[in-house]
N, C-alpha and C positions, 0 to 999 in steps of 0.2 A: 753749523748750517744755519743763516741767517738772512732775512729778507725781511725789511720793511713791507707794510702792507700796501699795497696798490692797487688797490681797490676807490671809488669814486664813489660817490654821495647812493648813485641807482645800480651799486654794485659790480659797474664794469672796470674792467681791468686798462687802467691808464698808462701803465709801462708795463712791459715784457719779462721781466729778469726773473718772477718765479719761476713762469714758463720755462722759461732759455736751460737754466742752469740745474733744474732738472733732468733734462731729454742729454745734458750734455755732463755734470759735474757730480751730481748729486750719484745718478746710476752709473757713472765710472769709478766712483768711492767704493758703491758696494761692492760692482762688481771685484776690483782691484782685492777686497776683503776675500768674497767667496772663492777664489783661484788661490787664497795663501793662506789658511785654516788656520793655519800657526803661529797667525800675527794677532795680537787681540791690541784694543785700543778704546777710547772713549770718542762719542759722537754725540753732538750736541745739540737738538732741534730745538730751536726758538718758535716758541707756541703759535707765532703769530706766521710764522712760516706754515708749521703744519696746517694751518687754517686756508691756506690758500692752495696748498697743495688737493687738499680733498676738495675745494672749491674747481680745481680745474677737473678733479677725475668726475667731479660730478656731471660737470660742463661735456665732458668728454663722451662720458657714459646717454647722455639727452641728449646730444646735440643742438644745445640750446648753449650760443658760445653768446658771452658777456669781454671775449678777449678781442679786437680787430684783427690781429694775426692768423687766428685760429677760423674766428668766421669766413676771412676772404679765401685762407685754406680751401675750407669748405666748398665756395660759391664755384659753382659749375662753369661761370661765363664768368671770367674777369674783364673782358669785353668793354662788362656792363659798368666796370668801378667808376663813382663817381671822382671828381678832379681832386677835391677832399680824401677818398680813399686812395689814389692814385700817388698823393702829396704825401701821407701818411707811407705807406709803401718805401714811398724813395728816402722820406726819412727813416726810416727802421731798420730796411734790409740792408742797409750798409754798416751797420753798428757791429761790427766783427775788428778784433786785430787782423792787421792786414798784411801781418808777415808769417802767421800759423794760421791763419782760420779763410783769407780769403787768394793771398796770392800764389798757394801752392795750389788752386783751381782754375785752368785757365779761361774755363766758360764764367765762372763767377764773376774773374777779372773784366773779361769782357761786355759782360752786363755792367760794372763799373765805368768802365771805357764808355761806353754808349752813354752812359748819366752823368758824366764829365763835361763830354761834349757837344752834350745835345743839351740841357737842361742848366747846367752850373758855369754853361758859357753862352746863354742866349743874348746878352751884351757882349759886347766890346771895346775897347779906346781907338779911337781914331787916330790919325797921326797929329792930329791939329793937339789933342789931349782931349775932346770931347769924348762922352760917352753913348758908340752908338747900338738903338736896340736893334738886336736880330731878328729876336721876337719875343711876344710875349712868355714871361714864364708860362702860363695856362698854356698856349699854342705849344710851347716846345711838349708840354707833358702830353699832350691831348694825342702827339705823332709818336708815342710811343703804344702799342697795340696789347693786347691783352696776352696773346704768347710770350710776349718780354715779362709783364711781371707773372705771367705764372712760373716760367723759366728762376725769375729772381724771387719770389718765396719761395718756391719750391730749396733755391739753394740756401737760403738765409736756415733754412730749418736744418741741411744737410752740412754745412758749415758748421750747427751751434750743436752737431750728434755728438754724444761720447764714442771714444776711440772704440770702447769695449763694446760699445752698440754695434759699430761698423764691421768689427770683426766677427760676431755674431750674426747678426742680421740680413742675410743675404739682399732684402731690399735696398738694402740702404747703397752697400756698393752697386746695386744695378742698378740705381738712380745716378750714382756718382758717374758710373762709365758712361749710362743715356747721355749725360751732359748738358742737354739742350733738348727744347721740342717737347716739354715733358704737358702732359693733358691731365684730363679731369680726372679718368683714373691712377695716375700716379700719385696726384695732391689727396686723393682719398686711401690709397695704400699709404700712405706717409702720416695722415694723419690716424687712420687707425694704429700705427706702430706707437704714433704718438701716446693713444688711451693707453696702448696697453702697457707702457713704459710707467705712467703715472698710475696704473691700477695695481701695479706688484712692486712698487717699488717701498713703499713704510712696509711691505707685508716681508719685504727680502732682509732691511735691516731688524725688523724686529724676531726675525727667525735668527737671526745673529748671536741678536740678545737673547734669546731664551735658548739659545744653543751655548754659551756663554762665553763666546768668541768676543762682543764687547758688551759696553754698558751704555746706555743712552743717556745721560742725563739734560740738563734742561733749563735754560733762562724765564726771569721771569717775564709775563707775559708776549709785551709788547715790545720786549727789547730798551726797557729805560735806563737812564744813565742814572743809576743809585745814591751815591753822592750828592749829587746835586740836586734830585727831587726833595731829598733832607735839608740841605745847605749851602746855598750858593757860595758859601764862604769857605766852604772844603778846598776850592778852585787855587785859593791861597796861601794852603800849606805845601805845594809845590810849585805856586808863582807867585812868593809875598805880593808881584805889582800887579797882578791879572786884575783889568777893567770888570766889574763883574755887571748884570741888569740894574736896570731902574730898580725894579720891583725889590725888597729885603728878603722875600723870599720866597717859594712856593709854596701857595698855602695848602698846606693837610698834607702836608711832603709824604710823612711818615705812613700813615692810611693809605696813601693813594700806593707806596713801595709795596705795602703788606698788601696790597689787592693785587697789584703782578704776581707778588710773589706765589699767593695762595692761588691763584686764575694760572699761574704755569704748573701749579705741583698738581691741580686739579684735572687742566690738559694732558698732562704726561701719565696722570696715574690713568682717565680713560681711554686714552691710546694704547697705550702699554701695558696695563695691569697692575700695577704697584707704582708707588712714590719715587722718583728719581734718587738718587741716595746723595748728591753733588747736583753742584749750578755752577755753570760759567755766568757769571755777573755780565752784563751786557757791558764788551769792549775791555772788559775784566776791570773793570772799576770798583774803586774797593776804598773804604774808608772806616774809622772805628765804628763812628755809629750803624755804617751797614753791614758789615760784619756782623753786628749786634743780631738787626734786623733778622739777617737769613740763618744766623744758627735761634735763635729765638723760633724760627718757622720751621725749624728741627734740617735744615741742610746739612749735609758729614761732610762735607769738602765746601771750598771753592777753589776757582783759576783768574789768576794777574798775571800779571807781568814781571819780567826780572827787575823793572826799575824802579818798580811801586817795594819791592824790598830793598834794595839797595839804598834807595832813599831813607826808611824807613828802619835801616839797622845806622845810615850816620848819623839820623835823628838820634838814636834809643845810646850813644856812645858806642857803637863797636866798631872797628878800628878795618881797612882796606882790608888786612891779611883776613879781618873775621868774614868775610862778604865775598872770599873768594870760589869757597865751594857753597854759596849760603842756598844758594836755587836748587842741591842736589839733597835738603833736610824736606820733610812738612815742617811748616811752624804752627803755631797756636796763640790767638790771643789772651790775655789772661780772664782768667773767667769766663772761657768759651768754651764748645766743644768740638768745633765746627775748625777742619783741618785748614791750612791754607797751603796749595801749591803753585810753585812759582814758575812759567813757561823760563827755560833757558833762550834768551832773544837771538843768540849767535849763529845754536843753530836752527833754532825754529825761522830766521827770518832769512839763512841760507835758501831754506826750500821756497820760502812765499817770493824772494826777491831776486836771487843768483842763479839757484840752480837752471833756469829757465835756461841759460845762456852755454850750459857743460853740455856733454855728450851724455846720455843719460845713465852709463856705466860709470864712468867717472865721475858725476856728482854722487852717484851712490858710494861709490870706496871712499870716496872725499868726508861723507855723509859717520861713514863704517871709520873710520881713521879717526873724525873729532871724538868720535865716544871712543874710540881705545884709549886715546890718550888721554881724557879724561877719568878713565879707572886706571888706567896708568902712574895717575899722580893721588888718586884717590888717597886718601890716610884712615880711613876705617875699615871697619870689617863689613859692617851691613852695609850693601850697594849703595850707587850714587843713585837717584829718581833724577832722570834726565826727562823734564818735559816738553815736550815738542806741539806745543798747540799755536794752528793758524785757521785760517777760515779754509772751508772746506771748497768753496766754490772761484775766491776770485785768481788766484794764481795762475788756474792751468791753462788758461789761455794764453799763455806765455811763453808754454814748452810746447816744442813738436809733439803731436800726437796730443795734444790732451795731457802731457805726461807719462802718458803709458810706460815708456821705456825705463824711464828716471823708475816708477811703482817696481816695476817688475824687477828692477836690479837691487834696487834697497830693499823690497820685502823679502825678496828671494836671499839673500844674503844676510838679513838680520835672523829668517829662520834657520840659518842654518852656523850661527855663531856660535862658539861653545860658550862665552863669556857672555852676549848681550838677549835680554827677553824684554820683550812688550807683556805690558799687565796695563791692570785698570784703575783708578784712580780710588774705586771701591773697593778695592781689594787689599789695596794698601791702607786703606782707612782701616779695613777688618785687622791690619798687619798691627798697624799702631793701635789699637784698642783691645788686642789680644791680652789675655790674664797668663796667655803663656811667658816666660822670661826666658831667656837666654843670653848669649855675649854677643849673637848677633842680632837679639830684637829691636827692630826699628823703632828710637824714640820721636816724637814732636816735639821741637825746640819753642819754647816760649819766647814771643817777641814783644818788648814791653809796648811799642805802641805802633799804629802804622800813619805814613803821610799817604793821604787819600789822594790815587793817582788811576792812572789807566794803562794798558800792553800799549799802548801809544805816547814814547818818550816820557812812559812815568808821570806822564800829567791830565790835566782835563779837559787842558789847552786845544784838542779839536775840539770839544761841544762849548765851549762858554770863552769871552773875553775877546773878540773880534766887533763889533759893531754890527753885523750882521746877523752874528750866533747870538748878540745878546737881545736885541731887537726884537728875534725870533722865542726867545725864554720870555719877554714882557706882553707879547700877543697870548703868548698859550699862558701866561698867567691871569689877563685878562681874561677870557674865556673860563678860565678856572672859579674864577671868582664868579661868570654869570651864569656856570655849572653850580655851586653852592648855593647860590639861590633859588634857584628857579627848579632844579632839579627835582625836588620832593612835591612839585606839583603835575610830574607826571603821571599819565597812565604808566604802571607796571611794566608793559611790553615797551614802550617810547623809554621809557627810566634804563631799560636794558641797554637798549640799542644808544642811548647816551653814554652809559657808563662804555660798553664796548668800542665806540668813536672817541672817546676822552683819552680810553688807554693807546689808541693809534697813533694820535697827536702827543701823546707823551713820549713815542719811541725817540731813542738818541739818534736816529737816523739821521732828521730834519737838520738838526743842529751840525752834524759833521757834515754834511753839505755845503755848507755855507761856507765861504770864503774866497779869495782870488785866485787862490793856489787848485781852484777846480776848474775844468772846463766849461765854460759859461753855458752852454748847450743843455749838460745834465744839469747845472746848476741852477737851470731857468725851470725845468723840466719837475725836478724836488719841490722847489719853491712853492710854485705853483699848485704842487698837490696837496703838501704843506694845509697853502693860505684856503684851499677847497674845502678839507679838511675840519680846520677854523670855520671856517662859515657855515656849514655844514650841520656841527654841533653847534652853533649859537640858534639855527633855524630849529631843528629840534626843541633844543629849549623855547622856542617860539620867541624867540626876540632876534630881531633886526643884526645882521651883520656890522659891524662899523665899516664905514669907506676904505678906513689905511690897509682893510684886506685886499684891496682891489691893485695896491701896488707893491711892485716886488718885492721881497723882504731888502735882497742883495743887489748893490748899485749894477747897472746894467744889466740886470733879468729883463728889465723893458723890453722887448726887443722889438723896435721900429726899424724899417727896412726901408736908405732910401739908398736910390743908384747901389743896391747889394751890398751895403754895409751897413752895421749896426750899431746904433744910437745908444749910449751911454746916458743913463736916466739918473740922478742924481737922487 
């Protein structure tokens, strides 16, 4: 479970996606958990996530909203929204896939329809080839009334529910059937469901955990790309050619890793009560010296990728036959204690990527069938560890229902296998460290060394070696540098609130953003809070932002608007 922070300089909430994939992804996890007792699993909150969760139920709890979504919610007369909030509105509440989330609602649709035509066609082309105006964009927006967008937040929120919500919540379907027409009171029952959705939901998984259905463990803080905070040079034991930054290196790489790292085990232990026992490495990036790092900080596990091993056993000499069951061992660095497990990519990226597109019975036996036949060819005694790790939130907007259907056939059906069980990643750690012996005790394979990669194509090639993503690593190195300076002449309380903005701008978020292969829209949208970010922390430190924050990191974030098309900025 992971989210970049989105937060702004005065605290308010710049994009949506904590919010969203809470009310919708986050509590169809657990709920999908508390209906199948018998499925146990690992869950993984990134610090920086939980941080903005309690920041909404706080919001929730005062009704002092820092989110625009949530505020206009609120506001009794949307009547009154200004053209700005009005703009904002038609930008946001359409951000739904449009084959699960918006066009199985036909009033949704309809409210799209109307912002089609009225607004995203106030020009026209002539027959001459001239472009003639309708009318102004402001005028087109100005004729839409305040019943339309309360109609259209109201559905933006009821589109982004979890299924498990719907199904429970008797509100929620009698907003669905309303359809249309909905008022002041409806937008304030919806957003109460809201509070209370984010007020029991750490309280449902953590009742999980201490009932010992799963294990929570935890990234370090801000979500940083490990690797590379050490070594820009990492980047090139899996792309000898990758273009790497200006800059030689981040300075105080290793410090700055060990300050996630202890600021997540710190998070996790007072949230939760005790130390995470395992870390997913942010993106599961992994390399020798961080490895080092995180069993050094006493981690018993981490999670990669199958390509970051694969790689990393053609490196060390072992031969295709040795690599073929190699993701169903733990392995072990030498001179470490700190377990490593490898996600199986075939079919962990079945369910992020395919599944979406089967019938939801059928991807399950589909699901139920890869793992037969893989103990089927098994050749040991002690089990294969089939790990299945992907992100918790972005997939399910891709299956009908939220997924529901696809949960309910594969959990129901794995509890009920004689051959297959879900365990926890710490338990297996307990498995391999056990002084018991036997013929079936589970050993860790030593791996003489690893090429530093990520669960994405084994490499590190989304954060670093683009012109954009490197661009992006020499600003925040810049920065870095007038944070070493300047920092120890803070007040205490400013030296905090620096050190906690540092670690933001460190997240590997910024970085995977960037490139052509994104949609320019979110990619503007990053950017931007990105270079806010930056400047933000140089102002704290009391010194003067540089100018080149003022422009986009990535060619075409500019975005100038003439005759409705967008200006490509060099």
């Amino acid at each position: 479970m992971h989210q970049p922070d989105y937060r702004g300089k005065n605290g308010d909430f710049l994009l949506p996606w904590t919010l969203l994939h809470v009310i919708k992804d986050y509590v169809d996890m657990v709920a999908h958990l508390e209906r199948h007792p018998n499925i146990r699993c690992v869950v993984n909150f990134v610090p920086s996530l939980l941080d903005q969760i309690e920041d909404y139920d706080e919001q929730l709890q005062s009704g002092q909203y820092r989110d625009p979504l949530l505020k206009m919610l609120a506001a009794e007369n949307l009547g009154h929204a200004s053209q700005a909030e009005r703009r904002y509105l038609l930008h946001a509440c359409f951000q739904s896939n449009n084959s699960t989330m918006l066009s199985p609602f036909p009033h949704y649709t309809r409210l799209k329809n109307i912002h089609s035509h009225l607004v995203c066609r106030h020009e026209r082309e002539s027959e001459d080839g001239e472009v003639v105006q309708l009318c102004r964009e402001d005028t087109a927006i100005s004729y839409l009334s305040g019943s339309y967008f309360s109609d259209l937040l109201t559905w933006y929120f009821l589109a982004w529910s979890g299924e498990s919500e719907r199904r429970r919540t008797p509100l929620l379907n009698d907003l669905i059937l309303k359809g249309e027409g909905f008022e002041y009171a409806d937008r304030k029952a919806l957003l109460k469901w809201i509070a209370q959705t984010f007020s029991t939901l750490m309280p449902r998984y953590k009742a999980l955990a201490e009932a010992g259905q799963i294990e929570l463990s935890a990234t370090p803080q801000a979500h940083p790309l490990a690797p590379l905070l050490l070594d820009f040079k990492a980047a090139r034991e899996s792309l000898p050619e990758a273009t790497l930054p200006n800059s030689p290196e981040y300075p105080g790489g290793t410090d700055r890793l060990q300050a996630h790292i202890q600021a997540g085990i710190a998070s996790h232990s007072k949230r939760f009560g005790s130390p995470p026992v395992g870390m997913w490495p942010a993106e599961g990036a992994l390399s020798v010296a961080s490895v080092r790092e995180f069993d050094q900080a006493g981690a018993g596990w981490l999670g990669s990728g199958e390509g970051v091993l694969k790689a990393s056993l053609a490196a060390s000499g072992f031969t295709d036959a040795d690599s073929t069951y190699a993701s169903f061992y733990p392995w072990r660095l030498p001179n470490t204690n700190c377990l490593l497990f490898f996600r199986d990519d075939t079919l962990s990226d079945q369910v992020g990527f395919e599944y979406s597109k089967w019938h939801g019975d059928e991807a399950a036996q589909d699901f139920i069938g890869r793992l037969e036949q893989i103990l089927q060819n098994w050749p040991h005694e002690a089990a294969p560890i089939v790990s299945v790790m992907l992100d918790g939130e972005n997939a399910w907007e891709h299956y009908p229902y939220n997924g529901w259907h696809f949960f309910e056939a594969m959990y129901a059906r794995i509890a009920e296998h004689p051959l297959i069980h879900t365990t926890t990643l710490a338990d297996l750690q307990a498995e391999v460290n056990s002084t018991h012996t036997s013929s079936t005790k589970r050993e860790a394979r030593e791996l003489p060394s690893l090429v530093a990669g990520s669960w994405v194509y084994g490499t590190l090639s989304t954060w670093v070696g683009d012109v954009a993503k490197n661009r992006a690593w020499d600003l925040l190195v810049d920065v870095k540098h007038a944070y070493d300076r300047h920092v120890h002449t803070l007040e205490a309380p400013i030296r905090q609130q620096a050190e906690e903005l540092l670690q933001d701008c460190e997240s590997s978020d910024w970085f995977w953003w960037f490139g052509d292969y994104h949609p320019a829209a979110s990619v503007s949208s990053f950017d931007k809070l990105f270079r806010n970010k930056l400047a933000s922390l140089y102002l704290l430190l009391d010194q003067l932002p540089p100018a080149e924050l003022d422009i986009p990191i990535s060619r075409g974030n500019d975005q100038a608007t003439h005759n409705g098309s967008m200006l490509r900025a060099s």
